[in-house]
C-alpha angles and dihedrals in degrees: 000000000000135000118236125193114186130228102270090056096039082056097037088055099036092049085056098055087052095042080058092048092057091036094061098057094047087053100047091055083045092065102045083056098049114123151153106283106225106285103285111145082275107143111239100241083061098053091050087057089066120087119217114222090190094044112113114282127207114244131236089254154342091327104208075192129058102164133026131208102194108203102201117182109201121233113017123296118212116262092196104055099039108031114359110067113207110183089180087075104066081050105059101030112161093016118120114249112278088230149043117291111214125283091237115052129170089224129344123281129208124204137330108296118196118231110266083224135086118221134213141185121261123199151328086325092053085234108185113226130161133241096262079072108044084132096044083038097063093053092058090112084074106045149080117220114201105192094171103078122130135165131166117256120098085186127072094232103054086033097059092045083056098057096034104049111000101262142060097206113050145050105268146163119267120242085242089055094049082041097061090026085054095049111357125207142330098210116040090203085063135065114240094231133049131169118201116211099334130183110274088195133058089048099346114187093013095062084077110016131109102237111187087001126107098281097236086070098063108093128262111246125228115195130314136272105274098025131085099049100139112126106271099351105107115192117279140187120287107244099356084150133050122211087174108053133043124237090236090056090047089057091052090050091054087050091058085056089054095052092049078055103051082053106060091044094058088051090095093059100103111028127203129202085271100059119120116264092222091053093053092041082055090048099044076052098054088238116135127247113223128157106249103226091046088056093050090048095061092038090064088041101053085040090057102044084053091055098055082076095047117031113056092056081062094044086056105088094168086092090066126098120263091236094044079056088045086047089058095031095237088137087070156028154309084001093048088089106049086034097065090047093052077046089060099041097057085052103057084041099055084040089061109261103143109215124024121176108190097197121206128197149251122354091145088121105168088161133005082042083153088050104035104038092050088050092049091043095053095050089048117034106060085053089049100050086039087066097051098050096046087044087057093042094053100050089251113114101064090075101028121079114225112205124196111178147106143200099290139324125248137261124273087216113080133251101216118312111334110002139072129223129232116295112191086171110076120006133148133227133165146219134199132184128012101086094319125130113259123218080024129143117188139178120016127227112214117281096273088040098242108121129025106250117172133035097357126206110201112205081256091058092035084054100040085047093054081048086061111049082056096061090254117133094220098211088049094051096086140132121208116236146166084351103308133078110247133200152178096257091039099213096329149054137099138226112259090229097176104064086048111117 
């Protein structure tokens, strides 16, 4: 005689074991997160019952990162008139390209322009760099040039979507926001992700949210492009302290959060017949049920009544050096501005804060390229160099990744007179520090810098191989959402082995 056990049962017991099965991974990351909540009356086997999504996590592997300063310069530099020298196109100046421009172009070009710089040579690894650069040029020595970048958005908007979060046509999470996600903080006073006077347009929020991810994870914003220009007063977060309220009666406030939050939680105590079936599958599971935008909510709060400790004393830049602030240019203009925000940045960095982007704006030059360029260059590239070379002295930069990149480059052909107009398809950034070459070119674009030619880095392979370097296996660093596992890199990219040193 055999023993027979109908459908219903067959599915109620087979949807278990896999319940268990994913189960067991949420609470295994759980647990890597778990961490002390901010000192609140809360009994210490409660609070060890929290996780922490912003609390360290290990990496994938052996990281030769652990931080990363993202440099990004909005609205397209031109690679061939600041780090990829084309002599041909002195050469063959006013000729029409000798070959064919893309079938999809942002505007029209005309004929081959020459760039308006001369380039030289920089260090023992004989880097060209024009003059725009003279600063970034002599830390060559330093520093990996990738010239063989492309994407595939003519537009700002699509192009910076692309860089930030891996696809110019959904809503997606920014690399900051997987970053912090992937490994979380160093400093639980402190968010993993800021973003220092970023672009509130081509994209605007998105460029550095979270998306589907867990919203604590997104970056905390300070400023905006085009604010914040005063001599020596970077821009700073808006109320990061309270002269109203004490910091005693604040806790209690957040505890009252906390409370609002218990409750809902034991809501699903005692379940009727119209409870939800996925809050009585959480329950039967011992996980808590807590409404999600309550607990982001509190998570921001109890962030930012941490940072109110911490982060002033960052913010404060009086207690630096003179020459660290001549370093940086801080003690003139027109590089007093962006140096004070590279300063910060290597504040926050060396404080714990995982990933910082300092934006500057704006290298979109359709037209006065010669003008415009030379005015953006001068208030950058002192501060730039500045942060490199603080970042080295202090032992810094050999676990910290320095980024220097933007949307796109420009093309070698001219818009009208004296500009160029957007080139998705070849551009060059660079990278020093965190596990890279230094003194290192790698990748070409064609002789006119057009097209990437050889040895090309798509955005998904420039992002898994940041990942890398950060000890982040970028096809195991997904979320699952709306049915399907996500990621950075979407369903491609490839690790950049050669620079690495």
């Amino acid at each position: 005689m055999h023993d027979f056990i109908d459908r219903r049962t067959l599915l109620q017991n087979c949807g278990a074991g896999f319940g268990a099965l994913a189960l067991t991974d949420i609470l295994s990351r759980s647990s890597a997160w778990a961490g002390s909540v901010s000192d609140s009356g809360s009994s210490a086997g409660e609070a060890a019952s929290v996780p922490n999504p912003l609390a360290a996590v290990a990496p994938h592997f052996a990281a030769r990162a652990k931080r990363v300063i993202f440099l990004f310069m909005h609205g397209g530099p031109s690679h061939v008139d600041t780090f990829d020298y084309k002599p041909m196109l002195s050469e063959y100046h006013g000729q029409p390209l000798p070959f064919a421009k893309p079938r999809i172009q942002f505007a029209q070009t005309g004929n081959l322009l020459r760039s308006p710089w001369r380039f030289r040579q920089y260090g023992d690894c004989g880097a060209w760099v024009s003059d725009l650069f003279p600063n970034v040029g002599r830390m060559s020595d330093d520093i990996t040039y990738l010239k063989s970048i492309h994407g595939s958005n003519e537009a700002h908007g699509g192009a910076l979507l692309k860089i930030h979060t891996g696809s110019d046509t959904f809503v997606r999470p920014s690399m900051g926001a997987w970053i912090s996600y992937g490994l979380g903080t160093e400093n639980d006073s402190l968010p993993g992700f800021v973003t220092i006077n970023p672009t509130l347009g081509h994209g605007g929020v998105r460029n550095f949210g979270s998306a589907f991810l867990p919203p604590v994870h997104q970056a905390t914003r300070i400023g905006s492009s085009g604010k914040n220009k005063d001599k020596g007063k970077p821009a700073a977060i808006q109320n990061i302290t309270n002269a109203d309220v004490s910091a005693e009666l604040q806790s209690k406030q957040l505890e009252l959060m906390r409370d609002l939050e218990r409750i809902k939680r034991s809501s699903a105590d005692g379940y009727s017949a119209g409870d939800s079936l996925r809050a009585a599958e959480k329950k039967s599971a011992g996980i808590p049920v807590a409404d999600a935008e309550l607990n982001a909510r509190i998570e921001s709060f109890e962030l930012a009544f941490r940072m109110q400790t911490e982060a002033p004393e960052i913010f404060d830049l009086s207690k630096e050096s003179e020459s660290v602030k001549s370093l940086y240019g801080i003690d003139q203009e027109p590089t007093s501005n962006f140096g004070t925000q590279c300063l910060l940045a290597r504040r926050l960095s060396e404080s714990g804060v995982r990933f910082v982007q300092v934006s500057h704006a704006y290298w979109d030059q359709h037209s006065e390229l010669k003008e415009k360029h030379t005015e953006l260059a001068a208030q950058v590239d002192k501060p730039i160099a500045g942060l490199l070379q603080d970042l080295k002295q202090r032992g810094l930069l050999q676990d910290t990744l320095l980024i220097w990149g933007a949307e796109f480059g420009r093309t070698p052909t001219a818009q009208g007179k004296n500009g160029r107009d957007h080139n998705p398809h070849a551009f060059t950034w660079w990278m020093a520090g965190g596990g890279v070459k230094a003194g290192f070119s790698f990748g070409e674009s064609d002789d006119f810098g057009f097209y990437a030619a050889q040895d090309k880095v798509h955005v998904h392979d420039l992002h898994a191989t940041i990942l890398h370097l950060l000890g982040i296996d970028h096809e195991r660093l997904t979320y699952l959402y709306g049915g399907r596992e996500f990621r950075l890199t979407d369903v491609e990219g490839r690790v950049v082995q050669q620079i690495m040193a």
